[in-house]
MDTraj code that builds the backbone (N, CA, C; nanometers):
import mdtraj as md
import numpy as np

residues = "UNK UNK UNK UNK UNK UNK UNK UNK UNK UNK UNK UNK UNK UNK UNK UNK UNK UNK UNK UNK UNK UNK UNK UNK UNK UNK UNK UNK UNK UNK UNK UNK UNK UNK UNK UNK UNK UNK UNK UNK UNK UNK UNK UNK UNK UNK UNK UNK UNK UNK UNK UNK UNK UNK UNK UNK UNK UNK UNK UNK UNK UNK UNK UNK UNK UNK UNK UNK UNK UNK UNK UNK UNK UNK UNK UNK UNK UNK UNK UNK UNK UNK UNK UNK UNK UNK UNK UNK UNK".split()
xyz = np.array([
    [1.8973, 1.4164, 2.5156],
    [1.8887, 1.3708, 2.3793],
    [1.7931, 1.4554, 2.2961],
    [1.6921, 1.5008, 2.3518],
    [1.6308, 1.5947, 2.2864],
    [1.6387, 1.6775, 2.2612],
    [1.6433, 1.7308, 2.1388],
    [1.7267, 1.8678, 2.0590],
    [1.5963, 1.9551, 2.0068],
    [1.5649, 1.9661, 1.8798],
    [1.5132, 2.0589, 1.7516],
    [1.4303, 2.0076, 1.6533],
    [1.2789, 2.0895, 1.6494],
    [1.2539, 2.0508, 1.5490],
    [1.2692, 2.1754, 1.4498],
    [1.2731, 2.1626, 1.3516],
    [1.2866, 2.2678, 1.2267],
    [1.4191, 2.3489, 1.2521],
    [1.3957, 2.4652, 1.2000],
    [1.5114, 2.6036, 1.1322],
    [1.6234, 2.5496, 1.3375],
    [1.7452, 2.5701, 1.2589],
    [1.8627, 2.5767, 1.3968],
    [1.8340, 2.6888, 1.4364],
    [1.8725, 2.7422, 1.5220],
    [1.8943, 2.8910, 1.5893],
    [1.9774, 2.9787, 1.5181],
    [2.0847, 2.9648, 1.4532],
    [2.1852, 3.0490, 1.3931],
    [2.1062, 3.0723, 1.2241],
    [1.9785, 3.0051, 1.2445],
    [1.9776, 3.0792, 1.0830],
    [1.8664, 3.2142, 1.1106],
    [1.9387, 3.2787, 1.0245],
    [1.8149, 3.4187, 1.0613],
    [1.6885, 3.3879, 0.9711],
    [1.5879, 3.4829, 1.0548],
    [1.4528, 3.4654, 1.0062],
    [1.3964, 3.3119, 0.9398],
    [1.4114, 3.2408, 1.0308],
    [1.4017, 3.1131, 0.9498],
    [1.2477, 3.0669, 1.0374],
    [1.2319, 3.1284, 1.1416],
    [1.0774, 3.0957, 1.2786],
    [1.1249, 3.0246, 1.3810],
    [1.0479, 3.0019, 1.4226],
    [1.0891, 2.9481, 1.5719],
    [1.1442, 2.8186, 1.5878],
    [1.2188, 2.7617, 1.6746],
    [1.3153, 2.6214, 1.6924],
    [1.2131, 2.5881, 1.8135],
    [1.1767, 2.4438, 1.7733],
    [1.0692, 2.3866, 1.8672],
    [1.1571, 2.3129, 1.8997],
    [1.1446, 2.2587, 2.0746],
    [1.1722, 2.1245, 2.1125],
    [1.1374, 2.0058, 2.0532],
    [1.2299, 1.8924, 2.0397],
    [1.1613, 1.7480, 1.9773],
    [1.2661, 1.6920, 1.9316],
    [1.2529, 1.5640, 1.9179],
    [1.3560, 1.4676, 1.9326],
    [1.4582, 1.4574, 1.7916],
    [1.5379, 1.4518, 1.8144],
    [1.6587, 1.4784, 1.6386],
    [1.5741, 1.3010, 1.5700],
    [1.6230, 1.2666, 1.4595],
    [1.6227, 1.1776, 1.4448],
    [1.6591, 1.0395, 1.4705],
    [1.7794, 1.0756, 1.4994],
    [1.8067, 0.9181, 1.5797],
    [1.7661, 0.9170, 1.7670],
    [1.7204, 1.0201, 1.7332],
    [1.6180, 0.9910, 1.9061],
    [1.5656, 0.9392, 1.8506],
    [1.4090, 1.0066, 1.7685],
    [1.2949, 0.9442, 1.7367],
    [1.3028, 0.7968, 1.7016],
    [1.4188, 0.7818, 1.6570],
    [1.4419, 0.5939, 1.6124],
    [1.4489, 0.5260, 1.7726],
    [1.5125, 0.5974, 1.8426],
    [1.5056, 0.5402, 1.9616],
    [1.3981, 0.5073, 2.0413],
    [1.3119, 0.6188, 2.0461],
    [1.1888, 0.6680, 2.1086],
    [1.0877, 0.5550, 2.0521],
    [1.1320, 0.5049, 1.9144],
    [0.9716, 0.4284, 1.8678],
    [1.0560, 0.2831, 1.8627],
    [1.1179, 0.2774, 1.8855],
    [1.1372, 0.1271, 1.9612],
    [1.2373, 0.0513, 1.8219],
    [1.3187, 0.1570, 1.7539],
    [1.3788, 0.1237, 1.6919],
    [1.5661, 0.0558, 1.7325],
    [1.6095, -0.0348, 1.7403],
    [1.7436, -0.0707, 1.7658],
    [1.8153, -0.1284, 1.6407],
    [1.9786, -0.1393, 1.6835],
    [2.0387, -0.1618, 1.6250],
    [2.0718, -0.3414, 1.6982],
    [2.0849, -0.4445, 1.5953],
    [2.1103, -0.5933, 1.6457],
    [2.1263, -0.6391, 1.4991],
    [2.2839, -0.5778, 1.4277],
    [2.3434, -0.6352, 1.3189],
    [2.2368, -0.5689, 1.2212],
    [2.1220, -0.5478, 1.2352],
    [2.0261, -0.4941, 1.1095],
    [1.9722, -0.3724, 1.1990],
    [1.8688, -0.2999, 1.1370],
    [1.7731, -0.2055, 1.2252],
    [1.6585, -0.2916, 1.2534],
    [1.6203, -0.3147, 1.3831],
    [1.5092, -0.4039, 1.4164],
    [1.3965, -0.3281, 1.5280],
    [1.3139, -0.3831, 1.5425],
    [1.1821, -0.3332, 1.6540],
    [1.2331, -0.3895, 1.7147],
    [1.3053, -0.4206, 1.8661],
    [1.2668, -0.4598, 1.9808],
    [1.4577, -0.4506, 2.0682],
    [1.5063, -0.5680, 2.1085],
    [1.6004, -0.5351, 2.1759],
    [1.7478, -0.5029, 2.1180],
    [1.8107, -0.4381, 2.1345],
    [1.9657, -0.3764, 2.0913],
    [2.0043, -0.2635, 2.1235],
    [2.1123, -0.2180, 2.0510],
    [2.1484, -0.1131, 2.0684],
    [2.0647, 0.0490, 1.9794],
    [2.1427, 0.1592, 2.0255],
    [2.1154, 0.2498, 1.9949],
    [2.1855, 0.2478, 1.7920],
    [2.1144, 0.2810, 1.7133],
    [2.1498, 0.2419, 1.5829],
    [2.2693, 0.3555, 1.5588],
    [2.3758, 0.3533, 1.5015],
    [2.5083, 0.3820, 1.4688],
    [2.4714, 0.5188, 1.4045],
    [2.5306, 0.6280, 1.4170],
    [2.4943, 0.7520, 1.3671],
    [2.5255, 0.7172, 1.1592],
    [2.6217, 0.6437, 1.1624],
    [2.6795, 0.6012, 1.0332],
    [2.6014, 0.5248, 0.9309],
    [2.5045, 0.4680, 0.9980],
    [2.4218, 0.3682, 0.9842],
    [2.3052, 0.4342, 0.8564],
    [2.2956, 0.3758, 0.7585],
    [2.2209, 0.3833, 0.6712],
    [2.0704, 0.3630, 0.6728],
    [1.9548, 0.4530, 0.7419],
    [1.8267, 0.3689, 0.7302],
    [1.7582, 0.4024, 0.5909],
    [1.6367, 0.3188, 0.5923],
    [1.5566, 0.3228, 0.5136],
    [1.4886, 0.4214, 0.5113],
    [1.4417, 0.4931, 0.3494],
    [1.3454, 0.6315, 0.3161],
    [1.2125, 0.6260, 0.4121],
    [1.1875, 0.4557, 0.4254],
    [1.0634, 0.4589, 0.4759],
    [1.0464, 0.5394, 0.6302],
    [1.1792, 0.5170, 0.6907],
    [1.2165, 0.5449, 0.8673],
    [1.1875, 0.6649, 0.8370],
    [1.2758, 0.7359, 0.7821],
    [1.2988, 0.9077, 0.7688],
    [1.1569, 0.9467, 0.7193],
    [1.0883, 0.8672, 0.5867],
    [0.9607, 0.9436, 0.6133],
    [0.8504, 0.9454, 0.7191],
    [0.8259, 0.8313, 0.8066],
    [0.7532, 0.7846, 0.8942],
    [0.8059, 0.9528, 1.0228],
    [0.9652, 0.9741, 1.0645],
    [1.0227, 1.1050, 1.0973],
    [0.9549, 1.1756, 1.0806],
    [0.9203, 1.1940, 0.9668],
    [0.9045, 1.3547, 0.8438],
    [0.7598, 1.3556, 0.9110],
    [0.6476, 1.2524, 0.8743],
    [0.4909, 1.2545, 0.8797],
    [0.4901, 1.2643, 1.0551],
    [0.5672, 1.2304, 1.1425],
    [0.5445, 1.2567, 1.2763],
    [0.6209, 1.3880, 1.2689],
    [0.6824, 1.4687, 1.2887],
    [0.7187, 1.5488, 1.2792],
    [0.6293, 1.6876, 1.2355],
    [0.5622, 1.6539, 1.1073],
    [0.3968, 1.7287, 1.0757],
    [0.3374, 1.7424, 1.1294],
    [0.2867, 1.6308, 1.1502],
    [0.1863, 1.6266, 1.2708],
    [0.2093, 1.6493, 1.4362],
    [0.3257, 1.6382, 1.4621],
    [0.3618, 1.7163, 1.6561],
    [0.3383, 1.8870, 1.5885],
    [0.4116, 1.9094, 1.4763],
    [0.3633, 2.0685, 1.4712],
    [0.2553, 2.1086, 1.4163],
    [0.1506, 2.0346, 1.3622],
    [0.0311, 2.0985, 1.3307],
    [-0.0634, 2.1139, 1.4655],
    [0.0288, 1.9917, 1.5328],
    [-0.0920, 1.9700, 1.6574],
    [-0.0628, 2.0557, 1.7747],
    [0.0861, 2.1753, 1.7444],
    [0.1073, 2.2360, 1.8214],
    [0.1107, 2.4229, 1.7757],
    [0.0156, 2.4103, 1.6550],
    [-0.0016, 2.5160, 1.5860],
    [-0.1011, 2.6403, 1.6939],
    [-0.0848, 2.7728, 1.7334],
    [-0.1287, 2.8572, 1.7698],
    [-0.2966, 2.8547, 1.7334],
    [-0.3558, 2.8911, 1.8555],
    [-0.5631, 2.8717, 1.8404],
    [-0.5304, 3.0328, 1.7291],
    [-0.6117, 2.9794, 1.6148],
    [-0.6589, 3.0935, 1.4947],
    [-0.5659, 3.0177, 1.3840],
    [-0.4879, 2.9547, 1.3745],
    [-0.3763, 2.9256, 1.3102],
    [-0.4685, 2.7695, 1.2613],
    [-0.4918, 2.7923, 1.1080],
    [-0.5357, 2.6588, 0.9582],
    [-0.4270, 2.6291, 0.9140],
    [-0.3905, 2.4608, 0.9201],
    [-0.3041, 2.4330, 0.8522],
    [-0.4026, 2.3315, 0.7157],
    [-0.3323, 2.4101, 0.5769],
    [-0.4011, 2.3658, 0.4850],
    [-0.3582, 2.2682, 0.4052],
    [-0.3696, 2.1680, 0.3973],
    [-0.2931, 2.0457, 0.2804],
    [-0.3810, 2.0706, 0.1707],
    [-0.3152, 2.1678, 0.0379],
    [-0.3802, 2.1318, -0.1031],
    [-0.3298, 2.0023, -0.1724],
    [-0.4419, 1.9982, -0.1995],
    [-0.4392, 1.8544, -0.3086],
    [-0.4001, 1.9092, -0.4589],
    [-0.3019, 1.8016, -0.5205],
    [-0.2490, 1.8559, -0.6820],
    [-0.3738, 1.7740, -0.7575],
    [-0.3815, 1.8299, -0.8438],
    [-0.4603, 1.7548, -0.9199],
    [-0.4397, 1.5781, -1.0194],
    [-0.4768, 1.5200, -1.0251],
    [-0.4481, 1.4061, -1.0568],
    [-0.3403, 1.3527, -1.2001],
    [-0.4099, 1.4632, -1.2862],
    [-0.2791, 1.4733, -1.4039],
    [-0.1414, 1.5141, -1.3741],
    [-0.1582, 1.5488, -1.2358],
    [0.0152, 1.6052, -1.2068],
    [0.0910, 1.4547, -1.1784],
    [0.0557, 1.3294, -1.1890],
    [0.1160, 1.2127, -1.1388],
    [0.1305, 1.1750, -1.2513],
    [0.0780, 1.1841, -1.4310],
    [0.0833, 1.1655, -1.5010],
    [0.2014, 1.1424, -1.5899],
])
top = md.Topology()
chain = top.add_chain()
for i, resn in enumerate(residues, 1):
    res = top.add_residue(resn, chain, resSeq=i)
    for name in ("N", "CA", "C"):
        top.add_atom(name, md.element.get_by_symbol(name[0]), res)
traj = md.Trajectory(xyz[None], top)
C-alpha cells in the first residue's frame, strides 16, 4: 500500500520520490474508516470515490511536511517565512 511522497518518477527534474503512504493509506494508517460516514474507529477501508473533508487532506498535507522536513539531509534549513499581517487584510 505504500507508494510516494511528492514529484512521480516520470516527471523530469521534479527531485527525488520518497517512500510514504498515498492518501488513502494515510486515512487508513490514522485510524480513519469507512461505516456509512468517515469515522475513527471500526469499518471499512473508505471508498476511493468517497468525498473527504479539506480538513483530512490538510491534516495529509501538514503530516506529509513534517515526515519530510524531519527527513531533510544534516546541513539542509527548512525555513517557514511568515507574511506579514496586512496580507490577511
Amino acid at each position: 500500500m505504500v507508494e510516494h511522497l511528492g514529484s512521480h518518477e516520470s516527471f523530469v527534474d521534479a527531485g527525488s520520490v520518497r517512500p510514504g503512504p498515498t492518501y488513502a493509506d494515510w486515512l487508513w494508517l490514522s485510524g480513519y474508516r469507512w461505516n456509512g460516514a468517515i469515522v475513527c474507529g471500526e469499518g471499512d477501508p473508505i471508498p476511493d470515490d468517497t468525498y473527504t473533508p479539506r480538513s483530512l487532506l490538510g491534516r495529509y498535507l501538514h503530516w506529509c511536511f513534517d515526515y519530510i522536513c524531519a527527513s531533510v539531509p544534516e546541513g539542509i534549513v527548512v525555513v517557514m517565512p511568515r507574511c506579514p499581517e496586512s496580507t490577511y487584510d
